[in-house]
Backbone as CSV, one residue per row, in Angstrom:
resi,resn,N_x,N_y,N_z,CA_x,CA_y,CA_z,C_x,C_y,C_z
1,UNK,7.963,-19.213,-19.766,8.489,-18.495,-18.621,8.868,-19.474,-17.512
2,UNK,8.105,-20.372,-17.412,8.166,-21.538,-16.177,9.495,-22.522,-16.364
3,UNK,9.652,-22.550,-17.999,10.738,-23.111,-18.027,12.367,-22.309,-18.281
4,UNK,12.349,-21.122,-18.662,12.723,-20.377,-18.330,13.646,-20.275,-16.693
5,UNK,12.378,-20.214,-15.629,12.663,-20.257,-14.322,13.443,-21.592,-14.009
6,UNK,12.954,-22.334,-14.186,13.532,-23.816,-13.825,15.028,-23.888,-14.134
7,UNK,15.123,-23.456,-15.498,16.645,-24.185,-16.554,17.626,-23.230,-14.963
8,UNK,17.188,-21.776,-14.446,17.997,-21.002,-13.962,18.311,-21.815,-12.509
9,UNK,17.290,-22.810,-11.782,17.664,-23.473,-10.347,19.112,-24.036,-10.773
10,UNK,19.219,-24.302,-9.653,20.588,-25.529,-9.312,19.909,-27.337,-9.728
11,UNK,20.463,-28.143,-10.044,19.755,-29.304,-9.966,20.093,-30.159,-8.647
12,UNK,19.397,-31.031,-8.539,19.993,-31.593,-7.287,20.989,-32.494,-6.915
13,UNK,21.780,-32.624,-7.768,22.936,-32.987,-8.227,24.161,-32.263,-7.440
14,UNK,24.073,-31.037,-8.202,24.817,-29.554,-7.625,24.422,-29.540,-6.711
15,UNK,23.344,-29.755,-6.011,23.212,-28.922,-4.511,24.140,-29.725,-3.586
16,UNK,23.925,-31.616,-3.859,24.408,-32.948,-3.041,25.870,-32.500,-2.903
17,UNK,26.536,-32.287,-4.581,27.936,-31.815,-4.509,28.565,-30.567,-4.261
18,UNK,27.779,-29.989,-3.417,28.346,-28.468,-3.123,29.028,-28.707,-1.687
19,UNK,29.861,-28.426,-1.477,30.803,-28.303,-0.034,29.742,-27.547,1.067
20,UNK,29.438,-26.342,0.336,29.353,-25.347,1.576,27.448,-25.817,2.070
21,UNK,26.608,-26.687,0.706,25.405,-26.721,1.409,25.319,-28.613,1.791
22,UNK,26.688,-29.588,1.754,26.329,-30.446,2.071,26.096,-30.953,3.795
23,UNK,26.187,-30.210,4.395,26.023,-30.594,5.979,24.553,-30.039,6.523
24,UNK,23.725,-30.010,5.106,22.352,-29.939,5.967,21.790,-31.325,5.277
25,UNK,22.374,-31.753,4.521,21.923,-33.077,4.085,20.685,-33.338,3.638
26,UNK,20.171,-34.312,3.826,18.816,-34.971,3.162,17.127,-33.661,3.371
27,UNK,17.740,-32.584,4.119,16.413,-31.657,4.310,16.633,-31.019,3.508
28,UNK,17.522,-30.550,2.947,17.651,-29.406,1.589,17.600,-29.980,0.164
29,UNK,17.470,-31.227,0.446,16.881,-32.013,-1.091,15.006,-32.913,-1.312
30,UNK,14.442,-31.913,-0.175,13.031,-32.109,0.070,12.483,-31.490,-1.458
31,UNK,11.823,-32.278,-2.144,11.410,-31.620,-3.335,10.411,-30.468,-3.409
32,UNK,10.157,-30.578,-2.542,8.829,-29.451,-2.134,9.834,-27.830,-1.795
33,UNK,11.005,-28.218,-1.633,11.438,-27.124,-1.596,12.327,-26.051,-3.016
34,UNK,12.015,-27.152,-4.070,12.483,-26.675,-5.283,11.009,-26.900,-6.263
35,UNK,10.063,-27.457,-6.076,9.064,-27.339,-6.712,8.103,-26.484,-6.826
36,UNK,7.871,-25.984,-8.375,6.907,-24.517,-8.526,5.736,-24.538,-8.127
37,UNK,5.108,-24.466,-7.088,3.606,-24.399,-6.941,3.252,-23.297,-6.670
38,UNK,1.501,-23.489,-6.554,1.457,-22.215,-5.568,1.495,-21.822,-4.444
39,UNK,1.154,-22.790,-3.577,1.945,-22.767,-1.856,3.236,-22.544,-1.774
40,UNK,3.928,-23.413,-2.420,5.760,-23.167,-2.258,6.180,-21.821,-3.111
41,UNK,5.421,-21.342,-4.182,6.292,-19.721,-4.051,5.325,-18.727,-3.846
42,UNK,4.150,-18.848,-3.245,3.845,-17.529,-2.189,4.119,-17.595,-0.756
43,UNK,4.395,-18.943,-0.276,4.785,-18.949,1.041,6.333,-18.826,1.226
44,UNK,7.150,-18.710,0.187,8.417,-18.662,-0.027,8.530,-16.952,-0.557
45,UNK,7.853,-16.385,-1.153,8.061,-15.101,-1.255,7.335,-14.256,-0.062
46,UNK,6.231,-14.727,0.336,6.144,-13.957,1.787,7.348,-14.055,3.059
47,UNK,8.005,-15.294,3.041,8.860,-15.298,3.770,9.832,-14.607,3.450
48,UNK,10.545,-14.626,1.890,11.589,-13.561,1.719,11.271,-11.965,2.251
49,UNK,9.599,-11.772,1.623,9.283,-9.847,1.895,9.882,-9.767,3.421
50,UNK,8.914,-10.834,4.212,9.075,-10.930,5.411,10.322,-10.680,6.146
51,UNK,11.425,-11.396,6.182,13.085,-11.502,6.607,13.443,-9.917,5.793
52,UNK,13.501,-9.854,4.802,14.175,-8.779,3.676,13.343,-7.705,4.027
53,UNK,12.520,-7.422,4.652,12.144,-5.778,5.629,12.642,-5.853,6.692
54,UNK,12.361,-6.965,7.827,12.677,-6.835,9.036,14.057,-7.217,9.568
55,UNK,14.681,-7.763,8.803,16.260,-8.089,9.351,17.154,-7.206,8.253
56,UNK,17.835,-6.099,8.649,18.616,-5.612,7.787,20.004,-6.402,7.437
57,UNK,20.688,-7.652,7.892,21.633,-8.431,7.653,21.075,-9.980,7.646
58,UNK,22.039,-10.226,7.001,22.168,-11.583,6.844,20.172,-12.547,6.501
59,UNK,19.291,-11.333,5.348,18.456,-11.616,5.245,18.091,-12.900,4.621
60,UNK,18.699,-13.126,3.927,19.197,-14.481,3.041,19.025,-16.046,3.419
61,UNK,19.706,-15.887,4.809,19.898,-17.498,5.117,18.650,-17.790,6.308
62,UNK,18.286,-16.268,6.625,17.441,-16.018,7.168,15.731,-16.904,6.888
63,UNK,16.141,-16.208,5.453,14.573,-16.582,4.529,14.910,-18.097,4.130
64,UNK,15.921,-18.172,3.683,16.336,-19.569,3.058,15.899,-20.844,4.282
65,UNK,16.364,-20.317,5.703,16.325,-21.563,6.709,14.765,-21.623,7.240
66,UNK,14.229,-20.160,6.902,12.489,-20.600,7.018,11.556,-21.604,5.916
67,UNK,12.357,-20.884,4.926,11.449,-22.319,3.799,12.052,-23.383,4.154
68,UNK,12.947,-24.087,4.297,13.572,-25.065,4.450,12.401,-25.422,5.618
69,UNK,12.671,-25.028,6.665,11.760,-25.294,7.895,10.234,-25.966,7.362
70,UNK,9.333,-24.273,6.733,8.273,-24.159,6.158,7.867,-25.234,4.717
71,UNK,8.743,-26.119,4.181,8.537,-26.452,3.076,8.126,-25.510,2.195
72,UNK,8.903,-24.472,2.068,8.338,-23.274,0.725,9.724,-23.210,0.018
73,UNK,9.177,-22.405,-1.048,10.200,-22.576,-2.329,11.911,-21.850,-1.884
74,UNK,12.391,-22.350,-2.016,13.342,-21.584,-1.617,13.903,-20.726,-2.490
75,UNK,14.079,-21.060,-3.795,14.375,-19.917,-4.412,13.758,-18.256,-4.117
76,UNK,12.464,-18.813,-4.145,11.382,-17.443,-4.138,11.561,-17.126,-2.992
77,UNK,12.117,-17.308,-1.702,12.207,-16.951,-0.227,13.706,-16.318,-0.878
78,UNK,14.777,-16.411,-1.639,15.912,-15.763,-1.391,16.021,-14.811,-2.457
79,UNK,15.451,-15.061,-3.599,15.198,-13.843,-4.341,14.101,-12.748,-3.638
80,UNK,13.120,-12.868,-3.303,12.189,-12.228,-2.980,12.829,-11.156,-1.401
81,UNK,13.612,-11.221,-1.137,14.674,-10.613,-0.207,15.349,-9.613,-0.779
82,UNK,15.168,-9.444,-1.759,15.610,-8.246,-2.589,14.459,-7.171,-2.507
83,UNK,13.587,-6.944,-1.983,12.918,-5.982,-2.067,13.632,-4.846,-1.284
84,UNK,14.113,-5.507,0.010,14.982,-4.039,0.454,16.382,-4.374,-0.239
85,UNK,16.961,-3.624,-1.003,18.339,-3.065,-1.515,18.761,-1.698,-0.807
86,UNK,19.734,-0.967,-1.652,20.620,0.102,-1.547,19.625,1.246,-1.593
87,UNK,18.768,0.937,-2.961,17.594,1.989,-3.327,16.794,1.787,-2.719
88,UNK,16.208,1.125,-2.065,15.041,1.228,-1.243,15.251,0.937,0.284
89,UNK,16.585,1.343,0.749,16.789,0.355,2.311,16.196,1.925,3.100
90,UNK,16.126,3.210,2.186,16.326,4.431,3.433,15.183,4.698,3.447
91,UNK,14.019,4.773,2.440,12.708,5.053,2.403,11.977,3.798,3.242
92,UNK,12.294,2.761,3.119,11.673,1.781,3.941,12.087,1.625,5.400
93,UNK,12.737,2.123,4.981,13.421,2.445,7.054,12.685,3.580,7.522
94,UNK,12.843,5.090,7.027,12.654,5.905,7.354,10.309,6.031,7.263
95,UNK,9.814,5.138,6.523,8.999,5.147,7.162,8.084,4.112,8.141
96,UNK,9.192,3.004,7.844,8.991,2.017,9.242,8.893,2.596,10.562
97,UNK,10.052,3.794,10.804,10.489,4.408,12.048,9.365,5.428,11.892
98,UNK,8.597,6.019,10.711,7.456,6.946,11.197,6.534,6.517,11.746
99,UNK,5.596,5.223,11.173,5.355,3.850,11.723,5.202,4.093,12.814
100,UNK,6.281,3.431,13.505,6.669,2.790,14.499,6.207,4.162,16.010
101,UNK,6.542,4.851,15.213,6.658,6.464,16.280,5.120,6.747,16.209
102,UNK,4.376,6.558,15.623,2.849,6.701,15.442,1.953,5.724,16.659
103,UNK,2.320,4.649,16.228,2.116,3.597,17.032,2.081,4.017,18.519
104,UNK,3.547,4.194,18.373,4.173,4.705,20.065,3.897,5.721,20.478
105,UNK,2.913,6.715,19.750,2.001,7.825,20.112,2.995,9.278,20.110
106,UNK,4.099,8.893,19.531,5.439,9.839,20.084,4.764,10.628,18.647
107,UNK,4.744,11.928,18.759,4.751,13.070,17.783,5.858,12.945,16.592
108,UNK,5.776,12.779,15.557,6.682,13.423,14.464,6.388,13.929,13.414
109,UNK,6.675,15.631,12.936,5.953,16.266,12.330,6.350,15.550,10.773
110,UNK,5.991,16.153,10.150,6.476,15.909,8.267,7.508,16.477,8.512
111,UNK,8.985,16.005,7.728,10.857,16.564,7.556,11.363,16.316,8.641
112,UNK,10.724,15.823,10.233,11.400,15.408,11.460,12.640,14.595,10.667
113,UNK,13.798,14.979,11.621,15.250,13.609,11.662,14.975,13.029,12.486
114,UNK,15.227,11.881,12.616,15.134,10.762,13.725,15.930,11.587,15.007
115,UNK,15.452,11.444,16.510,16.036,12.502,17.009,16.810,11.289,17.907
116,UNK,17.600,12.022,18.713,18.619,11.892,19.738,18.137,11.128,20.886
117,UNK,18.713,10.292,21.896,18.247,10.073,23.184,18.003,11.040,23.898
118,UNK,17.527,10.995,24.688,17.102,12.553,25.696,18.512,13.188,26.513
119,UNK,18.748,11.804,26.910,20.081,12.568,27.934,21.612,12.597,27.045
120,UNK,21.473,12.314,25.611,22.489,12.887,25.004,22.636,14.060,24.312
121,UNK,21.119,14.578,24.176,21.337,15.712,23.236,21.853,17.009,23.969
122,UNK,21.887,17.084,25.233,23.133,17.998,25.974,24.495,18.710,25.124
123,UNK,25.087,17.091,25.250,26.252,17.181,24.764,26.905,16.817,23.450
124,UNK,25.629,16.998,22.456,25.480,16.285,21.026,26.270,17.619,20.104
125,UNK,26.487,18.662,20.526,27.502,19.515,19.212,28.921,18.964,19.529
126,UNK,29.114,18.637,20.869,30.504,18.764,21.391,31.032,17.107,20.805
127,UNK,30.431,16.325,20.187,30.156,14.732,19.466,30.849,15.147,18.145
128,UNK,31.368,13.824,17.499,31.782,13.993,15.935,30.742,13.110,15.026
129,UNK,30.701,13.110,14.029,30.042,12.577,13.879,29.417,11.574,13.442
130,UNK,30.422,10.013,13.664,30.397,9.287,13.934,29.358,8.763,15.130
131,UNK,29.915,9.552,16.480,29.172,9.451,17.512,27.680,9.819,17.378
132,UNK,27.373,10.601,16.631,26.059,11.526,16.403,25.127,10.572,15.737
133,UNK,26.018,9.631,14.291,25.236,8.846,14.027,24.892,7.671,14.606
134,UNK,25.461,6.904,15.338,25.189,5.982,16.485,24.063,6.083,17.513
135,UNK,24.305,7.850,17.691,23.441,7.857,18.970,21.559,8.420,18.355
136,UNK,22.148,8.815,16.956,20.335,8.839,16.047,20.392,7.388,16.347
137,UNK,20.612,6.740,15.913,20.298,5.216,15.632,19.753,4.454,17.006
138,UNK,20.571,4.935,17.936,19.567,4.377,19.287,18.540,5.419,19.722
139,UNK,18.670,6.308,19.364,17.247,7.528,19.304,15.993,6.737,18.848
140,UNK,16.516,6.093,17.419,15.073,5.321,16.914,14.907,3.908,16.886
141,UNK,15.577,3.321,17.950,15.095,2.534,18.276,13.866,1.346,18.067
142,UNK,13.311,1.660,19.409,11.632,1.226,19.498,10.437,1.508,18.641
143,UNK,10.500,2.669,18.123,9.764,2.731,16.581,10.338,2.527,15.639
144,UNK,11.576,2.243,15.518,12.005,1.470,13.952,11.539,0.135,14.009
145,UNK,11.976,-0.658,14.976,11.997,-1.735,15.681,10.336,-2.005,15.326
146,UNK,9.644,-1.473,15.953,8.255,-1.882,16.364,7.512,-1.682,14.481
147,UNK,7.993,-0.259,13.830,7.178,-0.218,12.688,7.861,-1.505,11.515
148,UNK,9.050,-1.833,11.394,9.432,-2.913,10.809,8.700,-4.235,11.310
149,UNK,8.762,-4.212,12.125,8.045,-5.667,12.399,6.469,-5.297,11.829
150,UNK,5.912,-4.184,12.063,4.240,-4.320,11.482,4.503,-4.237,9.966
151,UNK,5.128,-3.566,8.988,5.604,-3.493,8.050,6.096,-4.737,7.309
152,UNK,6.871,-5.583,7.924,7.073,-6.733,7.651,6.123,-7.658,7.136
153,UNK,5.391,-8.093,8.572,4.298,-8.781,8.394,3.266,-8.384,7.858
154,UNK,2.880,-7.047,8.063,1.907,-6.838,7.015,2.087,-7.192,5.251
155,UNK,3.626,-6.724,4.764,3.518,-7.001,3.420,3.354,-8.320,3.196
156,UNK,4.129,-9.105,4.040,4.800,-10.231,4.175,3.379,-11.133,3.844
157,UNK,2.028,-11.305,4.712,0.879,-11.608,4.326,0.044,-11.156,2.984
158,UNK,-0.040,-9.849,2.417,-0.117,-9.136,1.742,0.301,-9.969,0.062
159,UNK,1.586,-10.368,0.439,2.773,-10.874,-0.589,1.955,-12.328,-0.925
160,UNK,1.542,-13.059,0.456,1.085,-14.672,0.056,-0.084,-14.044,-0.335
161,UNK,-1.367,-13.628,-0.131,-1.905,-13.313,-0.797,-2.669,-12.898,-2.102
162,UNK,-1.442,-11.777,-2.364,-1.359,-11.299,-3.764,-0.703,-12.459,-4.825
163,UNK,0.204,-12.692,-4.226,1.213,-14.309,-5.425,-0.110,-15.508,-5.334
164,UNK,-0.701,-15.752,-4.299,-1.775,-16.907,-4.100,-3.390,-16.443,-5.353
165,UNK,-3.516,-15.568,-5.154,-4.375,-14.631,-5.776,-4.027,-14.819,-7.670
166,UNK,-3.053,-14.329,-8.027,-2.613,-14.284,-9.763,-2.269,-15.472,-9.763
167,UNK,-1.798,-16.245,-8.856,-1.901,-17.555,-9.398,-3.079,-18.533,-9.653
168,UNK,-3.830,-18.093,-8.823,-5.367,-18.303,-9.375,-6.155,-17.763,-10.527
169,UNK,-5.661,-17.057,-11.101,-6.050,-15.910,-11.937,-5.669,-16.356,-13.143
170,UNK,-4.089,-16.521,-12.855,-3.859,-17.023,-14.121,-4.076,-18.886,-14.536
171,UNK,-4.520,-19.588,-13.400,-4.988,-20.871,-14.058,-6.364,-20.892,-14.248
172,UNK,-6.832,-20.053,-13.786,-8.491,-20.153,-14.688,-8.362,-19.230,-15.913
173,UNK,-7.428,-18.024,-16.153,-7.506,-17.248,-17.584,-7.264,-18.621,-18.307
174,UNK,-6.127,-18.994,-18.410,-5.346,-20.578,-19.223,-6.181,-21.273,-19.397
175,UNK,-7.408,-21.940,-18.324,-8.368,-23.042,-18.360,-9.345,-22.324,-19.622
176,UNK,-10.082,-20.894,-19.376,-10.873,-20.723,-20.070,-10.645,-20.108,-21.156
177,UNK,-9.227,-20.177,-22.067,-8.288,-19.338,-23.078,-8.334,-20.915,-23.608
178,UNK,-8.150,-22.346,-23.088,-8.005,-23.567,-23.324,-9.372,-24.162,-23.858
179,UNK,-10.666,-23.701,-23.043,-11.811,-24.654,-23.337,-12.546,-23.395,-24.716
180,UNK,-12.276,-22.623,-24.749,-12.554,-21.602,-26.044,-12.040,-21.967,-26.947
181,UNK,-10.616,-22.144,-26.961,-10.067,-22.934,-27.888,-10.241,-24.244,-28.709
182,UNK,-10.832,-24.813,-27.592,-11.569,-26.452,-28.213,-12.666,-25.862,-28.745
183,UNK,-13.420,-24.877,-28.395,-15.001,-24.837,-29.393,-15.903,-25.131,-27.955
184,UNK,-15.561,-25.709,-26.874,-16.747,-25.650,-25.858,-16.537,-24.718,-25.189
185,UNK,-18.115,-24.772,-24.208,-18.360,-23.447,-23.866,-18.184,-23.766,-22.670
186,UNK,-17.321,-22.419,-21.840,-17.321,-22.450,-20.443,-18.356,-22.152,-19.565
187,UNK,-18.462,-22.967,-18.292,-19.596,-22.359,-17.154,-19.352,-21.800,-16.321
């Protein structure tokens, strides 16, 4: 599987001769940032969960320029940004913003829509609805805002954790699947 993963990187060859990534130069050929460990891809996939909940654009270069920063894997920071997609961008929104509205002590029953600003819903039938959706969107605001960021970071820790965790897991299963194998006995 490990090699598997590897054959799929870029080598560093390709990266030196690429146009569009040669003007960050000698920091994007830090080996620590293409090498499999376990620091560099749980701190590289917490950073992707991380960026890829809380920034709905441009999550990518986002996560990519934190490992770079962070010395974490970069692959695993730009794949791991896929957790929010198409299929999962409305459920993870929609309960970031319940979240967020909890937090902020603001009431929202079970089937609530994200509601309106106060001083627009006046004149919100006489709106098309274009306008209508703009003005939900600054309706939820401060609890989208506020539950994405706890959401974020919570998985986001959660993520180093859990990847830090099976990777421990699985080098002691291997160690003691290895010393069984020789005939000695583990302690």
């Amino acid at each position: 599987m490990k090699q598997r993963l590897l054959g799929l990187m870029p080598t560093p060859d390709a990266l030196r001769s690429n146009r569009w990534l040669r003007w960050l130069g000698p920091a994007l050929h830090h080996p620590r940032l293409w090498h499999m460990s376990r620091r560099g891809i749980a701190l590289g996939m917490a950073l992707g969960v991380f960026f890829g909940l809380l920034i709905p654009i441009a999550q990518i270069p986002f996560a990519a320029g934190a490992a770079v920063a962070l010395r974490a894997n970069v692959p695993a920071a730009v794949a791991s940004t896929l957790v929010t997609n198409p299929v999962t961008f409305g459920p993870v929104y929609y309960a970031a913003w319940r979240l967020g509205s909890a937090i902020l002590g603001e009431p929202v029953r079970p089937g609530d829509e994200p509601p309106l600003p106060d001083e627009e819903i006046a004149d919100a039938p006489e709106r098309g609805w274009w306008e209508t959706l703009v003005l939900r969107v600054r309706g939820v605001g401060k609890p989208l805002m506020l539950g994405l960021a706890v959401v974020a970071t919570g998985v986001g820790l959660l993520t180093y954790v859990l990847v830090t965790w099976i990777w421990f897991a699985k080098v002691k299963w291997s160690r003691r699947r290895r010393l069984a194998g020789n005939g000695t006995e583990s302690v």
